[in-house]
C-alpha positions in Angstrom: 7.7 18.6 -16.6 3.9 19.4 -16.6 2.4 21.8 -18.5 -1.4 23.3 -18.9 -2.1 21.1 -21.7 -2.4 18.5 -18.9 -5.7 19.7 -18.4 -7.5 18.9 -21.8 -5.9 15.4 -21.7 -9.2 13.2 -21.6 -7.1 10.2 -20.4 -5.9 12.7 -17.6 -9.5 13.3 -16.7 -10.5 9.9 -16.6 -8.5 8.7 -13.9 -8.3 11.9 -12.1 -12.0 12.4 -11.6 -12.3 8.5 -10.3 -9.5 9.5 -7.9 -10.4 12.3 -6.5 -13.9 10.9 -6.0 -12.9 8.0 -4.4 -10.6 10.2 -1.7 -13.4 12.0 -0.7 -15.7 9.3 -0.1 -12.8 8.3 2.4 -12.9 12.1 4.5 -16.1 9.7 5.9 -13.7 7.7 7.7 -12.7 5.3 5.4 -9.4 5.7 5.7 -6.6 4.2 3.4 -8.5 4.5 -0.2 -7.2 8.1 -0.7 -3.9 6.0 -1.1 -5.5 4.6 -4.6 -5.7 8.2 -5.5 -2.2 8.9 -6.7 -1.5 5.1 -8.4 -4.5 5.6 -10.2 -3.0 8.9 -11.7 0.2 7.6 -12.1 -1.4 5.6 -14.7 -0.6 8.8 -16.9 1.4 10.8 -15.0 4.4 10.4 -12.5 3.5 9.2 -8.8 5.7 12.7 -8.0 3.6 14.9 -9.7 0.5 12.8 -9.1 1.1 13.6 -5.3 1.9 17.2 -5.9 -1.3 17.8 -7.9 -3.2 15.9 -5.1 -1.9 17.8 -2.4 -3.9 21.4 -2.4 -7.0 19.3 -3.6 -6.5 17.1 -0.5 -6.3 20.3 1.6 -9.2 21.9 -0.2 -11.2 18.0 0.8 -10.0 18.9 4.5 -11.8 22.1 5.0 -15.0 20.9 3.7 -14.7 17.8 5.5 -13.7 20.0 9.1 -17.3 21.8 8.1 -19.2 18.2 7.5 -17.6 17.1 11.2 -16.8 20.5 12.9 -19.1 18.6 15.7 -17.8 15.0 15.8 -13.9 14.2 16.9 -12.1 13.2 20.0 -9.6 16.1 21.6 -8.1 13.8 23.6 -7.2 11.5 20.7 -5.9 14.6 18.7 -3.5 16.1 21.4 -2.0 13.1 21.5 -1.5 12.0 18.0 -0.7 15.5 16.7 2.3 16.1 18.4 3.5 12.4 16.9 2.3 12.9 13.3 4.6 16.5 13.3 7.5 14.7 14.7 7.0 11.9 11.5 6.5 14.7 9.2 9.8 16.4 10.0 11.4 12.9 10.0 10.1 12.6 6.3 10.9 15.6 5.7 14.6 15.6 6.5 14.7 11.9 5.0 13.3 12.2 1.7 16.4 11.8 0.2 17.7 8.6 1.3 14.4 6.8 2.9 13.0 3.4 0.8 10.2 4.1 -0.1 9.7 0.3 -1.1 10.7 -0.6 2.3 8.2 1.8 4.0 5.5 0.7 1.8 6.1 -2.9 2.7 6.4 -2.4 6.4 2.8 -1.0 6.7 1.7 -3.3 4.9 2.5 -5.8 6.7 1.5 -4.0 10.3 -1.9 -3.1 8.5 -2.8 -6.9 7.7 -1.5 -8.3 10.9 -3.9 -6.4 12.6 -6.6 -6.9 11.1 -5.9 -10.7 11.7 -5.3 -9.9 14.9 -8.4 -8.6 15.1 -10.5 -10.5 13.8 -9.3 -13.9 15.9 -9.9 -11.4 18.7 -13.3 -10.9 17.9 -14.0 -14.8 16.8 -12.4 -15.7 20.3 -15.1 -13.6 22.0 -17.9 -14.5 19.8 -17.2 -18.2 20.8 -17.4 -17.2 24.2 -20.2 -14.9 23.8 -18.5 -11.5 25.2 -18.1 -8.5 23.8 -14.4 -6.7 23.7 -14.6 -3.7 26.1 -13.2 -0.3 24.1 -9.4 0.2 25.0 -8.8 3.8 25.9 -6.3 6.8 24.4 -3.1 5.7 25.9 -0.5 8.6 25.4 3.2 6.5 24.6 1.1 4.3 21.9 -0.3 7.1 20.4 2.7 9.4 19.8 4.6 6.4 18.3 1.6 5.5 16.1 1.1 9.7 15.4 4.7 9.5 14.4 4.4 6.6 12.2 1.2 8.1 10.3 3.2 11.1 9.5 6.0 9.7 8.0 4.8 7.2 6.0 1.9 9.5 4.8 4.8 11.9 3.9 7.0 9.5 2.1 4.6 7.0 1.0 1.1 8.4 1.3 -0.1 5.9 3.4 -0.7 7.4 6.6 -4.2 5.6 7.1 -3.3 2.1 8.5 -0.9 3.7 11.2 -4.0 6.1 12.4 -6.5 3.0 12.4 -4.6 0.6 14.0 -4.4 3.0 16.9 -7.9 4.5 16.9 -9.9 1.3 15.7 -9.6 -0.3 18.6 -11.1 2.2 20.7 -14.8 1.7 19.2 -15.8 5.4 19.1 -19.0 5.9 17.6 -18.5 6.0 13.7 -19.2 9.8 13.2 -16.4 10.4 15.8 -13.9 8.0 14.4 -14.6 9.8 11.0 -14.3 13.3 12.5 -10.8 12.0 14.3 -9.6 11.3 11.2 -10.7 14.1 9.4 -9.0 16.8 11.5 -5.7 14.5 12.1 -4.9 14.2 8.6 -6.3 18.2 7.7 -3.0 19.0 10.4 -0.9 16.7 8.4 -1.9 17.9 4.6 -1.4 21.2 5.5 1.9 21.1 7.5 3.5 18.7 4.7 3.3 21.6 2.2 6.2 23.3 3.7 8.4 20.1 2.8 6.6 19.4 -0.1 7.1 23.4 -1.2 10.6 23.3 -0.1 11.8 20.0 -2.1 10.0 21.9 -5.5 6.7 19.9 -6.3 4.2 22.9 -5.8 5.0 24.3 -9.4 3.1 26.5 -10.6 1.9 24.1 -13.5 0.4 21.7 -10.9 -1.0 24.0 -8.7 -3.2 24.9 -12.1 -4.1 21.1 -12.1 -5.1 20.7 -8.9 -7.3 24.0 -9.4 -9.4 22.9 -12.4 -10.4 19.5 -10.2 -11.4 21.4 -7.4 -15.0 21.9 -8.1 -15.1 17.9 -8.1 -14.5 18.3 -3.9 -17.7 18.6 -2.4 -19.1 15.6 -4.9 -16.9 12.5 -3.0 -16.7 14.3 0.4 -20.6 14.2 0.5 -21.0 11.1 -1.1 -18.8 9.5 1.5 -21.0 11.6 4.2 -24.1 10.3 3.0 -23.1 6.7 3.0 -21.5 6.8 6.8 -24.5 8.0 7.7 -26.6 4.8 6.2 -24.5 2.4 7.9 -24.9 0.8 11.1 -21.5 0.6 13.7 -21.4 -2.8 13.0 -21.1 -2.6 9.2 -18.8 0.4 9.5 -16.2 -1.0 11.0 -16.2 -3.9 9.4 -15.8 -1.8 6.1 -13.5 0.1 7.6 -11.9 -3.6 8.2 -11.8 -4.6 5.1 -10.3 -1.5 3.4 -7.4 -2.0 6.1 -7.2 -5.6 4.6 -6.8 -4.3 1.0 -5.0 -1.4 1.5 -2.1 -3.2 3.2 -2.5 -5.9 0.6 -1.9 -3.6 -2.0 1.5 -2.0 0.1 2.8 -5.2 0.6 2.2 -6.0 -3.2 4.2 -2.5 -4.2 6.6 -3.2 -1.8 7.6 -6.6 -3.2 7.2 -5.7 -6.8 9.3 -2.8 -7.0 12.2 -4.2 -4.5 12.1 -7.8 -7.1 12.1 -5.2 -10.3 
């Protein structure tokens, strides 16, 4: 059980500021690093309470970040996946109890490193005939199955990224509108998981004071990761964006494996 001397822990400190740092640079559209957020305080804490403590502050990232791109997101893209990430949600919901998380973790890991091979012998295929892949569009049966996939696994594996991406990537909407997707996809999400999340107990009180004393750190990644989409070109972004795919699943496939051998 937490308690308020959590909070003049310097080892807490030193891998929750990192964390919550690198989750807002990723409200700029880079997707899957908020994952690293909650390993990286597990390295003092439990992942539970990690993921409890990140919740509200996740929240508190969302409505800054729906203020930094209240101008720049796709409605079609959200009416479609909304309605699938609530239907994962409730899934995870209902499931927590009995779900793998292991297995869940290695299943998008593998979907989020077989697309971006997919991808990029896709892209060397057209480079070698000099063409350029024209953007596929927001199909609605795709998009509620990869809505619904987001949801759950960002419910009982926080790793709803590679699920979103995979879906929205290939479209090729300009960066500040891929960013501003995201941003107001995963805002629904955060806030409609703390019903669950309240019901199955890990709001306490004593991490709800946690996640309070980090708040002021909110604005400090959010803009950072603002400021650098912003200095990128298209190109570079999404081949960022790309490579944190890469790693992220990587890393899934990794915990999968490791904990399922251990």
């Amino acid at each position: 059980m937490v308690t308020t001397e959590l909070i003049t822990d310097p080892l807490f400190y030193a891998v929750a500021i990192p964390a919550l740092i690198v989750t807002g640079i990723s409200k700029a559209g880079f997707g899957g690093i908020t994952m690293l957020s909650v390993p990286l305080m597990a390295l003092v804490i439990s992942p539970v309470q990690a993921a409890s403590i990140m919740l509200p502050i996740l929240i508190a990232m969302d409505f800054f970040s729906i203020w930094v791109y209240r101008k720049s997101w796709d409605k079609r893209n959200l009416l479609i996946l909304i309605p699938g990430s609530i239907l994962g949600i409730t899934i995870g919901g209902l499931t927590a109890g009995s779900v793998d998380d292991n297995a869940v973790r290695l299943i998008v890991g593998l979907i989020a490193v077989s697309f971006v091979v997919y991808r990029l012998i896709i892209e060397a295929k057209l480079a070698k005939e000099n063409k350029k892949q024209k953007p596929l569009s927001a199909i609605r049966p795709s998009g509620l199955f990869w809505g619904a996939l987001s949801g759950f696994t960002s419910f009982v594996a926080h790793a709803g990224s590679p699920p979103f991406q995979v879906y929205v990537l290939p479209q090729r909407l300009d960066k500040a509108i891929f960013a501003g997707t995201g941003v107001m996809f995963f805002a629904f999400g955060n806030a409609l998981k703390l019903i669950p999340y309240g019901m199955l107990g890990q709001l306490s009180s004593a991490n709800l004071v946690a996640s309070a004393v980090l708040l002021p750190l909110v604005p400090v990644g959010v803009l950072l990761g603002f400021w650098i989409n912003r200095k990128m070109t298209q190109k570079m972004f999404y081949q960022v964006v790309l490579i944190i795919i890469f790693l992220v699943g990587l890393k899934l496939i990794w915990d999968g494996l490791s904990s399922t051998l251990n």
